[in-house]
Structures are given as C-alpha cells and as structure tokens.
C-alpha positions as CSV (number, residue, x, y, z in Angstrom):
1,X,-10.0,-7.6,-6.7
2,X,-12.4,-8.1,-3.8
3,X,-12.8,-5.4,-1.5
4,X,-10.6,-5.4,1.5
5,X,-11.7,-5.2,5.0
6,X,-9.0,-4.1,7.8
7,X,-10.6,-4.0,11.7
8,X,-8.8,-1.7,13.8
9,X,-9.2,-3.2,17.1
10,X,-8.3,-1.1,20.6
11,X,-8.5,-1.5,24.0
12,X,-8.6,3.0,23.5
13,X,-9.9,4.9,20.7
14,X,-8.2,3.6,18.1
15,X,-6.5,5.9,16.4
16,X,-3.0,4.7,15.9
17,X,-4.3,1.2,14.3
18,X,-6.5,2.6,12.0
19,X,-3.8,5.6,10.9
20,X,-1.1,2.9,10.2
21,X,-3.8,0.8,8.7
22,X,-4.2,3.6,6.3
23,X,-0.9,4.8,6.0
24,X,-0.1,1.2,4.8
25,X,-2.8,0.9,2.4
26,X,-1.6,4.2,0.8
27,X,1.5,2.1,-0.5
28,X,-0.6,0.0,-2.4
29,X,-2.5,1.0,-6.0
30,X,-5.7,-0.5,-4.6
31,X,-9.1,1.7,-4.8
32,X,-11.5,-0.2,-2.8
33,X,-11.2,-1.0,0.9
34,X,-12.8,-0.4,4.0
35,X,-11.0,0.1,7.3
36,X,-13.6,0.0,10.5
37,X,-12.6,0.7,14.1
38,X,-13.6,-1.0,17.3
39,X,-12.7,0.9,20.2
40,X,-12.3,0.1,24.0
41,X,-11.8,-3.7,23.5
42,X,-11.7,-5.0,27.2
43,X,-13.1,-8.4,27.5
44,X,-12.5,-11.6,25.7
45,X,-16.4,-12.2,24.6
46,X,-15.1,-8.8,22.6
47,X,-12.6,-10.2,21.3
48,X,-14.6,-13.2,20.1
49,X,-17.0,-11.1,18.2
50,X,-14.5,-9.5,16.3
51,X,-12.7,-12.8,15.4
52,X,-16.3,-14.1,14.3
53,X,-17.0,-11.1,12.0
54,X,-13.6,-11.3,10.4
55,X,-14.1,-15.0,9.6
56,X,-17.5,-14.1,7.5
57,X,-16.2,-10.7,6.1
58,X,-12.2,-12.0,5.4
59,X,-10.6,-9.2,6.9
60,X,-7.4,-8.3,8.4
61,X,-6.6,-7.3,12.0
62,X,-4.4,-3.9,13.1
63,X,-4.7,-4.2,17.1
64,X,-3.2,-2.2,19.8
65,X,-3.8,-3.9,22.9
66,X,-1.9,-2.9,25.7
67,X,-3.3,-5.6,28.2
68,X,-1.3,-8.5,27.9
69,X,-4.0,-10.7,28.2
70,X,-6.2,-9.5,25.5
71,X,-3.3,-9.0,23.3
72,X,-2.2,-12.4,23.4
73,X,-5.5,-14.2,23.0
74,X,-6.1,-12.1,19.8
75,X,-3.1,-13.1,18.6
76,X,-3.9,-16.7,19.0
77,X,-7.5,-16.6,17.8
78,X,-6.6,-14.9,14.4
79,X,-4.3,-18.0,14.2
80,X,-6.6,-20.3,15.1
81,X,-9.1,-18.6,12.8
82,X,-6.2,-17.7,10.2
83,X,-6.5,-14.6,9.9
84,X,-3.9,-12.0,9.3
85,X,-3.2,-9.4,12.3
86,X,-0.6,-7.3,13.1
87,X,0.2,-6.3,16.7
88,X,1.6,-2.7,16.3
89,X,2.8,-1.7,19.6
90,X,4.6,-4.8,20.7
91,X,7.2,-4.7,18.5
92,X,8.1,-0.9,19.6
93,X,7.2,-1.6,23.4
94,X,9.8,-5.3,24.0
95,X,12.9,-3.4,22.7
96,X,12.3,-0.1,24.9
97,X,11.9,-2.6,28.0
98,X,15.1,-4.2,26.9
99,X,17.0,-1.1,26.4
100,X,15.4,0.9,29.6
101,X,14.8,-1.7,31.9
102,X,11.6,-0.6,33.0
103,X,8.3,-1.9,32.9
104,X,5.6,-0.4,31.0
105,X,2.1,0.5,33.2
106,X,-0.2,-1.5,30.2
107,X,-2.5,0.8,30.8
108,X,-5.6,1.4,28.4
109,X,-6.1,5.0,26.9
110,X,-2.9,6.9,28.5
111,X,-2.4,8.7,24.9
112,X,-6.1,10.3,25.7
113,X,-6.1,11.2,29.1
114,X,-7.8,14.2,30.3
115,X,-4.6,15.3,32.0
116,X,-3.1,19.3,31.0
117,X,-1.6,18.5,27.5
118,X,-5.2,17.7,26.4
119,X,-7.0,20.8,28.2
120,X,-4.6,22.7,26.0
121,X,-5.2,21.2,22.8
122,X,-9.0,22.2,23.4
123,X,-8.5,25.3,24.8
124,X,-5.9,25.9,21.1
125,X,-9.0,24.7,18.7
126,X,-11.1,27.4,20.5
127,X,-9.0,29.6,19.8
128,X,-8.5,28.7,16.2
129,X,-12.6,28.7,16.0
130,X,-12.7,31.7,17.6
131,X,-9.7,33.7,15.8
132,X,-10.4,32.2,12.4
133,X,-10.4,34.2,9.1
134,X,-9.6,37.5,10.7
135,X,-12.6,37.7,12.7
136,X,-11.4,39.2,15.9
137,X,-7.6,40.6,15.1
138,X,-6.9,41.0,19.0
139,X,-5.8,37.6,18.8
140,X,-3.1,38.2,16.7
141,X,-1.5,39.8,19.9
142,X,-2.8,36.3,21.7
143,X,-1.4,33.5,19.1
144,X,1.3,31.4,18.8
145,X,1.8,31.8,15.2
146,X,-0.4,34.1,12.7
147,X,-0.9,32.8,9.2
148,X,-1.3,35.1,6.9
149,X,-2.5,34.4,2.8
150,X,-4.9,35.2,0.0
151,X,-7.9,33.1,0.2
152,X,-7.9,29.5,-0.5
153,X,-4.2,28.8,0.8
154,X,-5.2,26.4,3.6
155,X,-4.9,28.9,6.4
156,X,-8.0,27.6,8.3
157,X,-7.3,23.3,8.0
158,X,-3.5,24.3,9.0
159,X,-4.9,26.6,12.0
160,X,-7.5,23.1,12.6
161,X,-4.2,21.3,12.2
162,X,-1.3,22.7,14.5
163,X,-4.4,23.9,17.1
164,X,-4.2,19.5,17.6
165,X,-0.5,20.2,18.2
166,X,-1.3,22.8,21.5
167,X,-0.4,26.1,19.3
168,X,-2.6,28.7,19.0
169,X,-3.2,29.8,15.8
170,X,-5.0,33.0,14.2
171,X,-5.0,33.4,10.8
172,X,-5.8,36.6,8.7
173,X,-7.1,36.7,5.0
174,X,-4.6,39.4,2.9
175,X,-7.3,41.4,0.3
176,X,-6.0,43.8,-1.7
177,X,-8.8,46.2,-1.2
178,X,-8.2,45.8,3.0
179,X,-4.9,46.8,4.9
180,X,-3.3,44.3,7.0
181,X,-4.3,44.5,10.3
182,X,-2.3,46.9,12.6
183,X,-1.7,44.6,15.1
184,X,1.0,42.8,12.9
185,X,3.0,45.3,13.4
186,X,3.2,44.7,16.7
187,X,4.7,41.2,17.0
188,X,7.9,39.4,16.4
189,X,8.0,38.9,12.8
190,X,9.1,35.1,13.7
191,X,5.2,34.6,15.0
192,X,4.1,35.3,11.2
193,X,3.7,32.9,8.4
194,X,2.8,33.5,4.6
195,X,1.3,31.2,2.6
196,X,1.1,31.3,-1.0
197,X,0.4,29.3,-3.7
198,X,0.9,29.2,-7.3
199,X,-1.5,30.9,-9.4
200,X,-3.4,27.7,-11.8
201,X,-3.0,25.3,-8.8
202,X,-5.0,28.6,-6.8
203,X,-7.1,29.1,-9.8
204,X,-8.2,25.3,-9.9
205,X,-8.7,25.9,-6.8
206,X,-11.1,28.5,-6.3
207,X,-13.3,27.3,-9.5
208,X,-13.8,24.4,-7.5
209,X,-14.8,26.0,-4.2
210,X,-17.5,28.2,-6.6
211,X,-18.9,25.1,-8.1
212,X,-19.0,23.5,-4.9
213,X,-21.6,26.7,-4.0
214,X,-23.2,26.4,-6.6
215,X,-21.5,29.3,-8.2
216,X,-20.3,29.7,-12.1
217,X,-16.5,29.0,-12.2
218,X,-16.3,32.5,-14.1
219,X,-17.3,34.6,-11.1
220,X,-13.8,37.4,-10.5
221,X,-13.0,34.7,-7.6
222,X,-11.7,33.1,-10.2
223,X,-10.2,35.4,-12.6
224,X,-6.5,34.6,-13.1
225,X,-6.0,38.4,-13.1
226,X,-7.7,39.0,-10.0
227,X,-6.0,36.1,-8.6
228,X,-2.2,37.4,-9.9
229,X,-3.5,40.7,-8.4
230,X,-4.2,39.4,-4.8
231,X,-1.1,37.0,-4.5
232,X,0.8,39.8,-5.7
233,X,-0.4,42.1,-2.8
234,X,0.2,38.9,-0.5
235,X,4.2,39.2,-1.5
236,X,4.8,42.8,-0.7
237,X,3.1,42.5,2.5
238,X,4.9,39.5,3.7
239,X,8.1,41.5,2.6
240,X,7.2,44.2,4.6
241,X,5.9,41.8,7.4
242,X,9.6,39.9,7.3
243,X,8.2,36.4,7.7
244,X,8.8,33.2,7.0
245,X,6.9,32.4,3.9
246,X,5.7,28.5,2.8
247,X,4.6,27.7,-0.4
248,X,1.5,25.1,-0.1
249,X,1.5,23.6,-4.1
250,X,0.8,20.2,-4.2
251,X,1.8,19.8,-0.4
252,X,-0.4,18.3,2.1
253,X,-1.9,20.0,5.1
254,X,0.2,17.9,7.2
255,X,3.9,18.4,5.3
256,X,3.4,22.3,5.9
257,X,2.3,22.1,9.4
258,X,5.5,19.7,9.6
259,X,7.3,22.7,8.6
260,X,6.0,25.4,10.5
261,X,6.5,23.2,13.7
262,X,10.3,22.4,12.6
263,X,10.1,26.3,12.5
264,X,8.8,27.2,15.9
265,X,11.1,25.0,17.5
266,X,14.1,26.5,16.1
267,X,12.9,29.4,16.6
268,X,12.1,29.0,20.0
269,X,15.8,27.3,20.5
C-alpha cells in the first residue's frame, strides 16, 4: 500500500487535527503513514500552498479552522482539487449554536492562551521536574497527589502527564534498602498513589531499560528475585500508607492518569 500522507492544517497549533488524525489511523492495521502539521494558517495564499502540496504528495486534509472564511475556502479547494478533508470542529460547533443560541468568538488559538489555566500547567511541570524521583521530599507536603512505586512503574511520564492537567505531582521511588520518606506520614492518605506492576511485564521491562544503557540484561536490576523482593516491599508499604493503589500492566500512560483524575475528583467531591 502507498504510504499515506494526512496534513493537519490550523489557524493555532494544531494539536487537535493531528491527535484525531492519529487517533483515527489507530483504527486501521496500516504501518506506514505520515501525519505533518501546519500551524497558524491565516491567509488564503496559505491555504493555496497546502492544497498544491497535497495535489503532488496525495494526501488527506484534517483542518480546524475557526475563521469562517478560511474554513470555507479550504473546503472548496480540496473539492476543487479532490481531495479528501475533514472539518473537525464544525460539526461540534453548528449544533452547540443551535442548542445555546449564542454565537461562537471564531477566534484563532483560544485553547492556548497565556491566560491563568496555562501559567498553572507550567508552573505544575516545574514542579514535577523539580520533585521528580524523590529528589527533594519537601514536596510531598507541597503536591497534589504523590505517586509512589518500585522503579520502572511509570511514575515520572504519569507525573509528565497529569502535571499537563494543572496537578502537581511528586513522585517517590519505594527501595527496599531505603525507608519511605517521613513526610508521607504526614498527609491525607487520599493524596497517595501506588503503582505496581506485575513482575515479567516489570522484568521485561527493566532488561530493556539495561540494554538501552548499554547494560547486560543479567545485571540484579533485573533479577526476578530482586524484582519479587522490591514489589513485595512496595505492597506492605502502600498498606501501611492506606492508598489507592493502580496496577499499570499493559495500560497506557494515559488510561491510568484517566483514573487517578476520576479519583481526585471524587475525592475532592
């Protein structure tokens, strides 16, 4: 099959068309294809380029163009052209204005402006940076929500993860050989989340991250004993710690932050 080309094409960033272009593709068995983004579309000559492009490359079109006129002369070039596109945000926006009877602004770039929402989310990824891997434990007292695991469990991306969602998160690395942190003790219990994982998805795991260094899979790292060892520690301490604990096998980054925010909310009911 020839290799498929989807342009993601914005009067913003870009983001949402190329997400949903990927999402999509997901639901499709097909190995090869390329999705390229072009961001802050604002002029027709633009608009032009990108039809001219997808002509000679046969692509597809994902758009999200809140300016009416833009959005309506892409449409018409692609058919013009014929080429496929997909206007994602019409077919949301018409029925909202039906059922609210308001008019939307059709403003450019609103999901990305630097307004307090977004001086959060940085100000949350510092402090997922700064708190990261137990390096400074006085944030447990400062966070949101402390993850706490055996190495390997995804702590950090998930920290990454929910610190894009405005919570601060600090995460602390569970050793056998190292008590918990003190300052555990000193919080709600509904601020802390285990992670685990089971033990050959772990072990694959970890031989992979050695190899990856340039280290021999066989290093203790590795060692299923070890590894039983350090997940067993991980359970009594989360016992003690009376937390909500998440199992990561086979689950994506994003289906456990899904949970833990399902969790703060109740939580926070």
């Amino acid at each position: 099959m020839e290799k498929i080309n989807i342009y993601a094409v914005s009067d913003s960033v870009g983001e949402t068309a190329e997400q949903v272009a990927r999402a999509v593709m997901r639901q499709f068995d097909v190995a090869e294809y390329n999705i390229r983004r072009f961001s802050y579309i604002s002029d027709k000559e633009a608009i032009d380029n990108i039809i001219s492009r997808a002509t000679e490359e046969n692509s597809f079109i994902v758009f999200t163009l809140v300016v009416e006129e833009l959005r309506d002369y892409l449409a018409e070039q692609a058919v013009l052209n014929n080429i496929g596109a997909v206007d994602i945000l019409t077919p949301v926006l018409l029925p909202l204005v039906k059922q609210l009877g308001l008019s939307p602004k059709f403003e450019p770039g609103l999901l990305r402006k630097l307004d307090e929402r977004y001086f959060k989310k940085v100000e949350a990824v510092e402090f997922a940076v700064k708190y990261d891997d137990g390096k400074d434990t006085r944030g447990i007292l400062l966070a949101d929500i402390v993850l706490v695991g055996v190495s390997r469990t995804s702590k950090t991306p998930l920290s990454m993860y929910l610190a894009h969602k405005n919570i601060k998160v600090a995460n602390i690395p569970l050793v056998p050989e190292v008590s918990p942190p003190e300052e555990l003790k000193l919080i709600s219990p509904k601020k802390i989340i285990g992670l685990t994982l089971n033990i050959d998805n772990l072990n694959k795991i970890r031989k992979e991250r050695l190899k990856a260094m340039g280290l021999k899979d066989t290093a203790n790292y590795a060692n299923l004993e070890r590894i039983y060892e350090e997940l067993s520690y991980a359970e009594e301490i989360m016992k003690k710690l009376n937390c909500m604990v998440i199992d990561t096998t086979n689950k994506a980054v994003e289906e456990t932050a899904s949970i833990i925010l399902d969790y703060i909310q109740e939580y926070n009911k």
